[in-house]
N, CA, C and O of each residue as an XYZ file, in Angstrom:
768
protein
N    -205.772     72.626    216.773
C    -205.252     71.325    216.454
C    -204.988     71.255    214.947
O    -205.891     71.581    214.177
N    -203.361     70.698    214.310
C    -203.715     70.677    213.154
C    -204.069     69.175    212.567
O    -203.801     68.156    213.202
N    -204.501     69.172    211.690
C    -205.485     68.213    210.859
C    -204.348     68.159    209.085
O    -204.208     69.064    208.262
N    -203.860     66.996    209.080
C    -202.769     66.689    207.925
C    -203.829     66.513    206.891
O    -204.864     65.968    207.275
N    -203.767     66.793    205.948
C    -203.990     66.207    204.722
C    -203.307     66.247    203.376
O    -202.648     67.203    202.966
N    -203.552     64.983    202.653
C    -202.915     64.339    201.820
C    -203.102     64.659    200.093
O    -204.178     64.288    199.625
N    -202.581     65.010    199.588
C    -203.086     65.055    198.083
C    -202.968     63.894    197.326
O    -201.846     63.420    197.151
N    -204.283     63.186    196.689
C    -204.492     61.928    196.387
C    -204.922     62.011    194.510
O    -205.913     62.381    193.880
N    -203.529     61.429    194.134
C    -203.480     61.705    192.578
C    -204.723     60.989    191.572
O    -205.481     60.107    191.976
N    -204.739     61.447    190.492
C    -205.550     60.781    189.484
C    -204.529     60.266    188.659
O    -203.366     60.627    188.478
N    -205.429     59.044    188.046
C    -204.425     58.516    187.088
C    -203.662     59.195    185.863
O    -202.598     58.766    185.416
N    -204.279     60.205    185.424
C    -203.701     61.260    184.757
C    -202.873     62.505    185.011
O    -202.191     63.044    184.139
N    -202.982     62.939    186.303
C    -201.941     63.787    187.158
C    -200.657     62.271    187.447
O    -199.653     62.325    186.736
N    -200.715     61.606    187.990
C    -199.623     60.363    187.955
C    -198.733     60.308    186.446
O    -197.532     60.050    186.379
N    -199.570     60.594    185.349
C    -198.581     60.395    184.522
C    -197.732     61.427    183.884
O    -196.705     61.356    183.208
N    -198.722     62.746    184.442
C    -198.177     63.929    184.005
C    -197.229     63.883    185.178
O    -196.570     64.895    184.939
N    -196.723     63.378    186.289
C    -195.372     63.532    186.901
C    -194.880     63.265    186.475
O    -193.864     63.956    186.402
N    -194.903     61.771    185.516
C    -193.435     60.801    185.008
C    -193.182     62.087    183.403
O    -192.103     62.619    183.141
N    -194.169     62.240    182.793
C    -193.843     63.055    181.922
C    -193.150     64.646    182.424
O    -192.530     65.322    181.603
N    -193.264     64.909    183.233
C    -192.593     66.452    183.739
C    -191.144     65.952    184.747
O    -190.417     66.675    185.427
N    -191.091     64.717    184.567
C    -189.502     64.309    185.195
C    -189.856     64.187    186.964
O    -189.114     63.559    187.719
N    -190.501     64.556    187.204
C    -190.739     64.546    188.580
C    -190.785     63.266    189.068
O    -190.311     62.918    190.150
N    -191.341     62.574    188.293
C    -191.359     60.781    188.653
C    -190.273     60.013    187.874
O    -190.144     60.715    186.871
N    -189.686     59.307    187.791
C    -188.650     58.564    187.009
C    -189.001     56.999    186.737
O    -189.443     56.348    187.684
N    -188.883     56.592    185.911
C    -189.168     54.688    185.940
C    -188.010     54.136    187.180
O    -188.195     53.089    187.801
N    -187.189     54.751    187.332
C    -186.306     53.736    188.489
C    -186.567     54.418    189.999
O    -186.001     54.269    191.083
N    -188.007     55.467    189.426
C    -188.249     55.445    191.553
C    -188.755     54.160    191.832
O    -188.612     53.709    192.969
N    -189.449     53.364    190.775
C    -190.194     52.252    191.612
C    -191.505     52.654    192.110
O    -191.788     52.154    193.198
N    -192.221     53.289    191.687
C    -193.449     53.978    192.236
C    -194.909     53.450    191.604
O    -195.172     53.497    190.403
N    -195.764     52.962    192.589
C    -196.873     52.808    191.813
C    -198.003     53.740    192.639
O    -197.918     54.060    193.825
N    -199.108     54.100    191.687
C    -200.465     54.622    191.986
C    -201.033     53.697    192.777
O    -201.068     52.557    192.315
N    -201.512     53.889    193.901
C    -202.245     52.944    194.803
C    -203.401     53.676    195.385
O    -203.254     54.392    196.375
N    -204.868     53.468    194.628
C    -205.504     54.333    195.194
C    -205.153     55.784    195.456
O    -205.327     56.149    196.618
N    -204.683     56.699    194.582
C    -204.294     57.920    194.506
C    -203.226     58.469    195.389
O    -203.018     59.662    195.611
N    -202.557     57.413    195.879
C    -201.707     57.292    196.660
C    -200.142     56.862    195.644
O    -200.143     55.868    194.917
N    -198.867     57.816    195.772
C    -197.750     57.082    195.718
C    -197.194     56.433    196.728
O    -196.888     56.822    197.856
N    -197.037     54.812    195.913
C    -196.745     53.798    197.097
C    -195.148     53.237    196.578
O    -195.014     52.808    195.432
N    -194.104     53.286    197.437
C    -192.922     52.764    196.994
C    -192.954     51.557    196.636
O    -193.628     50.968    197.480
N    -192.394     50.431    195.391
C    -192.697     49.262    195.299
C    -191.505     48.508    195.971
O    -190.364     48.885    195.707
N    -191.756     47.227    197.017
C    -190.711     46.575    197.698
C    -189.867     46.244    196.860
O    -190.016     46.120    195.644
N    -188.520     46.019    197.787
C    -187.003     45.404    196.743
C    -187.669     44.456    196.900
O    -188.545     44.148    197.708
N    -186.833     43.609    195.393
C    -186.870     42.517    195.273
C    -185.439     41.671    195.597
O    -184.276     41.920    195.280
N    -185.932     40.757    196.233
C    -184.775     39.375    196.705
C    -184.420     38.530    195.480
O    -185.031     38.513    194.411
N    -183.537     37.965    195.751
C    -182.817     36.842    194.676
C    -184.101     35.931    194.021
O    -184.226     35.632    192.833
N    -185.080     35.554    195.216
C    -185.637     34.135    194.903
C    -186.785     35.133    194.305
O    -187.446     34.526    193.462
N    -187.162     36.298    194.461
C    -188.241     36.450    193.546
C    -187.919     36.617    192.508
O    -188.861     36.465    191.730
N    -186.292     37.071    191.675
C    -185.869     37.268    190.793
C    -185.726     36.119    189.604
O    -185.612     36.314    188.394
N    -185.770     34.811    190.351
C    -185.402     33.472    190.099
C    -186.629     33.338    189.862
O    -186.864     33.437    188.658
N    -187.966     33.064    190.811
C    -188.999     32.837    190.346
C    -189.464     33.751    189.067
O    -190.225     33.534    188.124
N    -188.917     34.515    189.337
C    -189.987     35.577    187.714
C    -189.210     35.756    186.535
O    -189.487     36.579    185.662
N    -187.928     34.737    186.505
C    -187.191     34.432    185.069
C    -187.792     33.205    185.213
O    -187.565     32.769    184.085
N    -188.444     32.252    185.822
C    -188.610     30.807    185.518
C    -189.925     31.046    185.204
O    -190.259     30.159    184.419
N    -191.209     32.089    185.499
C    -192.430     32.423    185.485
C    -192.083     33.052    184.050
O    -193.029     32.980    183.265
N    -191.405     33.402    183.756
C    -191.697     34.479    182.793
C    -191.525     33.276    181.328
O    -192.136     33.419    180.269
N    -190.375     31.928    181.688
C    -190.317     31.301    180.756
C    -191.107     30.583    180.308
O    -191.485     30.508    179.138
N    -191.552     29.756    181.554
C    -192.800     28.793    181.243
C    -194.202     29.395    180.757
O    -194.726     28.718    179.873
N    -194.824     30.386    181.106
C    -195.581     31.458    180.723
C    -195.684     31.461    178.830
O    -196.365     30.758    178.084
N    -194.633     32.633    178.507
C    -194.140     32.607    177.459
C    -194.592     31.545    176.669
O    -195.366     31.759    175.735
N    -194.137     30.274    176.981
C    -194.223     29.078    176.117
C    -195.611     28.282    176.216
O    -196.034     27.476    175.387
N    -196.246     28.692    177.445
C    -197.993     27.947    177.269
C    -198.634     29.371    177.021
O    -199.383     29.090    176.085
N    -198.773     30.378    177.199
C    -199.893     31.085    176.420
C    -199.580     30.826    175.069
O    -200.386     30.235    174.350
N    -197.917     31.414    174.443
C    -198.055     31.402    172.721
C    -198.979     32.932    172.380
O    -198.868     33.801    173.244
N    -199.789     33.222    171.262
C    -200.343     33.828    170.760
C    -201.733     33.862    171.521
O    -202.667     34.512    171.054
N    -201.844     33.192    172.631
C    -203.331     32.551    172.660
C    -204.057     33.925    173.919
O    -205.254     33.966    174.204
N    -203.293     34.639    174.332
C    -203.101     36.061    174.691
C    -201.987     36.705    175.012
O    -200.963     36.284    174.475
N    -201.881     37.746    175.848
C    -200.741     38.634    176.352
C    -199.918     38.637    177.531
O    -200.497     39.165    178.481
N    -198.927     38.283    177.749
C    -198.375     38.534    178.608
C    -197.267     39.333    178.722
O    -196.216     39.380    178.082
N    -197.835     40.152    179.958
C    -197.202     41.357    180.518
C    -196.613     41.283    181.855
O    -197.132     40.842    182.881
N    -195.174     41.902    181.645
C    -194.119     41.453    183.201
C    -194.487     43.033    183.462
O    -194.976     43.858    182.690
N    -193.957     43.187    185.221
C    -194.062     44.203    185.476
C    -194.335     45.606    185.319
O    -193.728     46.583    185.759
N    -195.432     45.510    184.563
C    -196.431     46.624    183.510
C    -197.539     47.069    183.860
O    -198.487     46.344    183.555
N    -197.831     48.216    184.516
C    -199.256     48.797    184.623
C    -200.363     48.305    184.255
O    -200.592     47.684    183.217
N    -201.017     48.551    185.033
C    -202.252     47.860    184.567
C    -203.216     49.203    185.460
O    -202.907     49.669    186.557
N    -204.536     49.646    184.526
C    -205.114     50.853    185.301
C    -206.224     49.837    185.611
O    -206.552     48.754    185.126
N    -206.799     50.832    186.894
C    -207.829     50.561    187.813
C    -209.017     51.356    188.206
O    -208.537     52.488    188.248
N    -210.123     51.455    188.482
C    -210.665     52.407    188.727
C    -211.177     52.981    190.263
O    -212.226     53.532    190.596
N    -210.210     52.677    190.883
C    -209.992     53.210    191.924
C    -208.736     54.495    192.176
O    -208.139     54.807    193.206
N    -208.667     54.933    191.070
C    -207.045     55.980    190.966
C    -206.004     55.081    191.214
O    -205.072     55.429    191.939
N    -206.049     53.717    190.591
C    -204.824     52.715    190.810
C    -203.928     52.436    189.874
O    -204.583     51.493    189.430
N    -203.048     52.449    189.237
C    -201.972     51.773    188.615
C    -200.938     50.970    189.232
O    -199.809     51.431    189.403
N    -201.416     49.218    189.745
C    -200.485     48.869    190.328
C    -199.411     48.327    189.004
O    -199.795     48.446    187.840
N    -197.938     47.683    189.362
C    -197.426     46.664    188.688
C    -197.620     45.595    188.895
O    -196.779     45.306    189.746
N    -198.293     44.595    188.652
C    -198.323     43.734    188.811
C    -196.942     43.103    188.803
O    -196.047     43.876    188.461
N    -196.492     41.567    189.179
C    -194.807     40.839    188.435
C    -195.606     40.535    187.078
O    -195.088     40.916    186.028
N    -196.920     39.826    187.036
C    -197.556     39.122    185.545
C    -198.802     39.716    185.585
O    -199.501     39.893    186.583
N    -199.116     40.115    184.051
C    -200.871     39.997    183.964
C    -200.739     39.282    182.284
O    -200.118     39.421    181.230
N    -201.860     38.404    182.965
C    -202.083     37.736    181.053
C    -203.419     38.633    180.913
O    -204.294     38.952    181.718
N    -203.278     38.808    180.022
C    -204.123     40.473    179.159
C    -204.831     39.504    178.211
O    -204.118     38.501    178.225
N    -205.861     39.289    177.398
C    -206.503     39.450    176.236
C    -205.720     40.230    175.101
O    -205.180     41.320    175.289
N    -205.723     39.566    173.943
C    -204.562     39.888    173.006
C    -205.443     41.557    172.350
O    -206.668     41.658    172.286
N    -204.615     42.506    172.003
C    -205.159     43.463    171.698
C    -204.432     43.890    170.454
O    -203.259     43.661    170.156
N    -205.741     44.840    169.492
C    -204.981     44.776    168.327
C    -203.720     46.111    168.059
O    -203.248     46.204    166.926
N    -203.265     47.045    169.112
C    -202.455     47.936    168.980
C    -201.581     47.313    170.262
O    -200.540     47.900    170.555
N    -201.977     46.144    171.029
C    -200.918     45.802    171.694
C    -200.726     46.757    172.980
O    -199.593     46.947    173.422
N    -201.951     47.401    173.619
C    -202.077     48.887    174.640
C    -200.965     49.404    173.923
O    -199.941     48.813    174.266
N    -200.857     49.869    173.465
C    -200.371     51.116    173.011
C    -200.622     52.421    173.056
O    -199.724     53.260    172.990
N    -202.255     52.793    173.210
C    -203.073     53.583    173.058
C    -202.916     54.248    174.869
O    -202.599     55.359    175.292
N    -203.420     52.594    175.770
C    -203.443     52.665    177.334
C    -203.169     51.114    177.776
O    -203.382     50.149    177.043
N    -202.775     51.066    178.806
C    -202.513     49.881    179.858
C    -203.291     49.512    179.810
O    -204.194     50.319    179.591
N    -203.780     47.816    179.971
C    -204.867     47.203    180.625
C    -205.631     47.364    181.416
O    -205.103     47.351    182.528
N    -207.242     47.607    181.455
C    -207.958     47.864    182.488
C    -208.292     46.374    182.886
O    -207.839     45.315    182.452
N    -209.387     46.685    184.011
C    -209.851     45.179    184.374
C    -210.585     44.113    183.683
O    -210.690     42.926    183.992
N    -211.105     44.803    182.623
C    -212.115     43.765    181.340
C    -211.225     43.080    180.665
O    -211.474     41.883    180.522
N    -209.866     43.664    180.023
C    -208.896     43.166    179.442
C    -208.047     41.804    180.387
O    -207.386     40.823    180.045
N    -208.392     42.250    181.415
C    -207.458     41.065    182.548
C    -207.848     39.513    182.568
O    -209.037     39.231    182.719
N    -206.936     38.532    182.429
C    -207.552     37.222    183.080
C    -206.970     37.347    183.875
O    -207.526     37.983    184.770
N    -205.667     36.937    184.144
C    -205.110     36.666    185.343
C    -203.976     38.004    185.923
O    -203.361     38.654    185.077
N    -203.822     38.265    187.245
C    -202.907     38.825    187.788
C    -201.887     37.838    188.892
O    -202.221     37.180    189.877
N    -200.653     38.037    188.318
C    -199.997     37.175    189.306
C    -198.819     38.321    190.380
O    -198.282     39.322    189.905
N    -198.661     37.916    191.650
C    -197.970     38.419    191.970
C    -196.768     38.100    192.861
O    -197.245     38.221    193.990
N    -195.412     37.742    193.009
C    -194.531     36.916    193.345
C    -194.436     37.872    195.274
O    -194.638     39.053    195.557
N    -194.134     36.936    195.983
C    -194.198     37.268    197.602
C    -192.430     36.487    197.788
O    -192.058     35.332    197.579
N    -191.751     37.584    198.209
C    -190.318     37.668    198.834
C    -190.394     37.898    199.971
O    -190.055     37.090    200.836
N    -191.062     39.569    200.307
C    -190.982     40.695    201.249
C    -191.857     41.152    201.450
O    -191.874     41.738    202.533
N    -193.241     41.218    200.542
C    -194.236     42.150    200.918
C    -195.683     41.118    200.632
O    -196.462     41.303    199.697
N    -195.800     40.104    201.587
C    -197.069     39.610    201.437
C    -198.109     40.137    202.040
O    -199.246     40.245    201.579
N    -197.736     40.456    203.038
C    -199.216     41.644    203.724
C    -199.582     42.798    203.254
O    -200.689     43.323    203.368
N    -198.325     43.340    202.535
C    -199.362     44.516    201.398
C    -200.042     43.600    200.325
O    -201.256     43.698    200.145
N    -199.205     42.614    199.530
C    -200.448     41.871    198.521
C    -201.480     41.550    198.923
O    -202.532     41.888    198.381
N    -201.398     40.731    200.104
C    -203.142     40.321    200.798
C    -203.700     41.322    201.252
O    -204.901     41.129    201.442
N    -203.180     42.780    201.628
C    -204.370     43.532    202.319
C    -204.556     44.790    201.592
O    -205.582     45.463    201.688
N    -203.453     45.127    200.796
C    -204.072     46.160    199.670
C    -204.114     45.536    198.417
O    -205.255     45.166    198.138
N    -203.400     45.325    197.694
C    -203.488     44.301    196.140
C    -204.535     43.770    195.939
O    -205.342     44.167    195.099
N    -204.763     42.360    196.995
C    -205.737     41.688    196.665
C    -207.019     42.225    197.075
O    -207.602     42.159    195.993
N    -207.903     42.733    197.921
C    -209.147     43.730    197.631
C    -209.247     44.313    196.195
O    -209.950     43.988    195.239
N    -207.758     45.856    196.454
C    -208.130     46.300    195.539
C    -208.628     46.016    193.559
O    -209.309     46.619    192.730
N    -207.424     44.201    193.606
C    -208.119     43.639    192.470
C    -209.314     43.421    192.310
O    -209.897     43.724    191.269
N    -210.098     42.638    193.705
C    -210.990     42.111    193.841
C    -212.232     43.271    193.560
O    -213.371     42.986    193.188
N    -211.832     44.328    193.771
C    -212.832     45.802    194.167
C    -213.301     46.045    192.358
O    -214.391     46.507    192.022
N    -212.292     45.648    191.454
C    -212.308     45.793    189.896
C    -212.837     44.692    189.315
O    -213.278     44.743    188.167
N    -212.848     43.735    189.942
C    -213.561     42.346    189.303
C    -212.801     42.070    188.689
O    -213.116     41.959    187.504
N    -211.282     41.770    189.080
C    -209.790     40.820    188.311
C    -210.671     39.467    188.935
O    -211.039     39.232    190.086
N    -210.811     38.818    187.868
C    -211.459     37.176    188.095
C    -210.171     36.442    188.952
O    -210.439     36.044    190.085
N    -209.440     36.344    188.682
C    -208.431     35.658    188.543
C    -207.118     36.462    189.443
O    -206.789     37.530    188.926
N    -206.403     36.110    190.612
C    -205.363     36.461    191.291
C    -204.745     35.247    191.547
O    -205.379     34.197    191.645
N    -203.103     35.362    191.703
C    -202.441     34.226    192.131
C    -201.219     35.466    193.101
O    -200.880     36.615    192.819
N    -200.927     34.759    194.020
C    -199.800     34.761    194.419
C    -198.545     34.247    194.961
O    -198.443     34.324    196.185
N    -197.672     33.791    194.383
C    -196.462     32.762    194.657
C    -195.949     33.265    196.127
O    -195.215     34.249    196.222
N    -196.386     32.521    197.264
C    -195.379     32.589    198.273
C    -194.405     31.762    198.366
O    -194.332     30.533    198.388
N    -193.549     32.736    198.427
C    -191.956     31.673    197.995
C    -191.596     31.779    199.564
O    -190.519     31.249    199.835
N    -192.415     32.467    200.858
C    -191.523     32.156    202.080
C    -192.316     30.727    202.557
O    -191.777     30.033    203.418
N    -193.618     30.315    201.962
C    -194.236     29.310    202.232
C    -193.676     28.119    201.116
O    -193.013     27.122    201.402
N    -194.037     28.440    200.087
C    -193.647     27.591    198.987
C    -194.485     27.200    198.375
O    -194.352     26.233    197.624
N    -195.838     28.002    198.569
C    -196.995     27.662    197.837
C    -197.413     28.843    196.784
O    -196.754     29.867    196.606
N    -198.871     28.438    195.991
C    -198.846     29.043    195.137
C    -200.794     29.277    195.712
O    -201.671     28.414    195.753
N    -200.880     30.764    196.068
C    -201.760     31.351    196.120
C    -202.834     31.296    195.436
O    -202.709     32.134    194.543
N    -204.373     30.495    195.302
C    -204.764     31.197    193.484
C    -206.164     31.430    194.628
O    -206.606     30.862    195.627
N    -206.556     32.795    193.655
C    -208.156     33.443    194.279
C    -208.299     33.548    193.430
O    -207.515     33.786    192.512
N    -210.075     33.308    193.462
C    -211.149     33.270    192.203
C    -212.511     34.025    192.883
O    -212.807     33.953    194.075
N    -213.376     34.870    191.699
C    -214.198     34.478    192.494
C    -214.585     36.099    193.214
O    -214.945     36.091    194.391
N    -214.505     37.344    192.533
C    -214.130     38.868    193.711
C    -215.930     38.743    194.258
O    -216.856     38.344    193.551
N    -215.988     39.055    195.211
C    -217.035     39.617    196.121
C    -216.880     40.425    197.242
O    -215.929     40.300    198.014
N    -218.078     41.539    197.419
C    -218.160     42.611    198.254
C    -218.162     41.703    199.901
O    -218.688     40.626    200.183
N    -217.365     42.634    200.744
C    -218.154     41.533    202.008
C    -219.223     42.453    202.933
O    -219.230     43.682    203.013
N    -219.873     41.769    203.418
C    -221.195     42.917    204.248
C    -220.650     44.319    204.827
O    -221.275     45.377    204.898
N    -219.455     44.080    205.184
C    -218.712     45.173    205.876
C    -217.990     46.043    204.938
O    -217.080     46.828    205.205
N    -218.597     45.760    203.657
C    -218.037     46.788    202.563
C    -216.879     46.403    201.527
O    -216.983     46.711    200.340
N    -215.420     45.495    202.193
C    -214.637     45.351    202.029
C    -214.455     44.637    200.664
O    -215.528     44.234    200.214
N    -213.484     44.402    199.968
C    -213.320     43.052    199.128
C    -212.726     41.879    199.098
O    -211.755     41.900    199.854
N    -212.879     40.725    198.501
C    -211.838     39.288    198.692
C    -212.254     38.997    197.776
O    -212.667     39.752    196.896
N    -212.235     37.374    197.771
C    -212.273     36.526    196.808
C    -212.944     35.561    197.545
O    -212.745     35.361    198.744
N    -213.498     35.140    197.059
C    -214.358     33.835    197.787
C    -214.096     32.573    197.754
O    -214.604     31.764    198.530
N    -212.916     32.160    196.450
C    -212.275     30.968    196.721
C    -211.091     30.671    196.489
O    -210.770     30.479    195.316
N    -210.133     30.551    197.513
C    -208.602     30.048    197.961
C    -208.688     29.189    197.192
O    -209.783     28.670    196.975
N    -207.793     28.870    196.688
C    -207.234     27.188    196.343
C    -205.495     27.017    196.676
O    -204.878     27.904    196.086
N    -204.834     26.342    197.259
C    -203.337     26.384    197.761
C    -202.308     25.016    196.781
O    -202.181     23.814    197.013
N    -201.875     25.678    195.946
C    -201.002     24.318    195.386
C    -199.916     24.525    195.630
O    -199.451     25.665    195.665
N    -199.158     23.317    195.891
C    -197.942     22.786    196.356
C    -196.778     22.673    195.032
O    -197.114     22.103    193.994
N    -195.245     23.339    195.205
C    -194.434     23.622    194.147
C    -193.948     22.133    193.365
O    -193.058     21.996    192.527
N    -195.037     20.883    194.065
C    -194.648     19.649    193.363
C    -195.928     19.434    192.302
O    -195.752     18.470    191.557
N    -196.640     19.846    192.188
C    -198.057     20.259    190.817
C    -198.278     21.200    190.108
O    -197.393     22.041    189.956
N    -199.167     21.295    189.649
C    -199.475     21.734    187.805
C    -200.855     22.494    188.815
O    -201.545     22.514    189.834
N    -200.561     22.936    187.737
C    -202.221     24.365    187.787
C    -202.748     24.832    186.489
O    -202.073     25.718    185.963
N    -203.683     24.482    185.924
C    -204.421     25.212    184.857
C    -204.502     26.791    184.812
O    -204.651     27.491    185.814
N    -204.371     27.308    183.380
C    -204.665     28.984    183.902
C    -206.104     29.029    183.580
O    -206.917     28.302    183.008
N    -206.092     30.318    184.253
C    -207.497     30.899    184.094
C    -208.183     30.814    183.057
O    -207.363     31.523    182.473
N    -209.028     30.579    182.172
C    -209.761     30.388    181.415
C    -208.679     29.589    180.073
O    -208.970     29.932    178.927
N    -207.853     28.883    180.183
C    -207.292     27.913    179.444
C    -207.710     26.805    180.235
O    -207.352     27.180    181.351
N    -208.143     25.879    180.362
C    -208.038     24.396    181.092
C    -206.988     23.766    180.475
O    -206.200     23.074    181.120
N    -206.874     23.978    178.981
C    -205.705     23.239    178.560
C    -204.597     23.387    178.977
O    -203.934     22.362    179.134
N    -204.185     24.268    179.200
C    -202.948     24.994    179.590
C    -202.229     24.640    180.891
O    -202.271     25.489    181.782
N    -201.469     23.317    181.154
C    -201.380     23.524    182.562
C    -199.451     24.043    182.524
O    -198.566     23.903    181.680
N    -199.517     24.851    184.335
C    -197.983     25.053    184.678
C    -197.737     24.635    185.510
O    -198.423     24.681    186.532
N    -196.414     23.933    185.362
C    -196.343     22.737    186.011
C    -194.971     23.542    186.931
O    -193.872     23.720    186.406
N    -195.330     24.006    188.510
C    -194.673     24.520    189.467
C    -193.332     23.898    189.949
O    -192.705     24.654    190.691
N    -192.758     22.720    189.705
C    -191.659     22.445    189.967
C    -190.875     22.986    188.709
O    -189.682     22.696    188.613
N    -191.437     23.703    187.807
C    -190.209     24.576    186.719
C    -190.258     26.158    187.248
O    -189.621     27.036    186.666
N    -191.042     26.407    188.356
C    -191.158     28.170    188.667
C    -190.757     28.374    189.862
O    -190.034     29.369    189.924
N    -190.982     27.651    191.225
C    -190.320     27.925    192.712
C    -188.731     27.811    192.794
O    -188.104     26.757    192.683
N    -188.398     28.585    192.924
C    -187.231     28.413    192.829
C    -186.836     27.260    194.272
O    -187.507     27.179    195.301
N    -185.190     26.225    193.853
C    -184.940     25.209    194.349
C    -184.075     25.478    195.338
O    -182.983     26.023    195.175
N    -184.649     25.014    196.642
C    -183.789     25.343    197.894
C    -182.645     24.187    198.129
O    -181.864     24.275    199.076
């Protein structure tokens, strides 16, 4: 009988592909658990949401940390996903050195077109597995705005978040460790 097996990269063999040409920035490829995982197309309305995310963003952090669009972020599970957003902790070379790990993270956001059951069943664990405090995800086929807080193990090993909260694209949401800061969702869902 044969028996398949898989060769499951490190985060440093992953980059020595993109550096030896073997990987390209326009395959679209992220590290997923030592796994190359193709990243879904994106649709119009996630495109819309993440120029209207990217503006309002922009203008309430300010200096007050980092924000990063579709940018690596390492993991210690052999992960480099892209997130669409991570607000980072301001750093003084700006990662330059390396991508954001999970200490550096407040928030990870991630926009839902096409692929919400990979965000809820690999993404969100695997954030949760790193202790990302903070996950959101914009479902734009619902029209809500995802936010998990909160990572915990569950008896059965697995990871989540222990607390949902669901806001509606007619309210405001505080970010993660700003209270001041609110974003106010009728400037980010895009308008049907």
């Amino acid at each position: 009988m044969f028996t398949a097996t898989f060769k499951r990269f490190t985060i440093s063999e992953y980059h020595r592909l993109t550096e030896l040409g073997i990987l390209q920035q326009s395959d679209h490829i992220e590290l997923i658990r030592g796994e190359l995982v193709e990243m879904a197309a994106k649709g119009m309305a996630h495109e819309v949401c993440l120029t209207k995310l990217l503006r309002e963003l922009s203008k309430l952090i300010s200096d007050r940390a980092t924000l990063r669009c579709q940018s690596p972020i390492i993991l210690s599970s052999n992960s480099e996903p892209e997130p669409d957003f991570t607000i980072v902790i301001n750093s003084p070379d700006d990662y330059l050195v390396s991508h954001p790990a999970a200490n550096d993270i407040i928030l990870v956001i991630e926009i839902y077109d096409s692929s919400l059951n990979y965000d809820k069943e690999i993404k969100l664990p695997l954030y949760a597995e790193d202790g990302i405090s903070d996950f959101w995800i914009f479902n734009l086929g619902d029209r809500i705005l995802e936010a998990y807080s909160k990572p915990y193990q569950k008896p059965q090993g697995s990871w989540g978040y222990r607390i949902q909260k669901i806001s509606l694209p007619n309210e405001t949401i505080s970010l993660p460790q700003f209270s001041d800061l609110l974003l106010d969702l009728t400037k980010v869902f895009p308008q049907q």
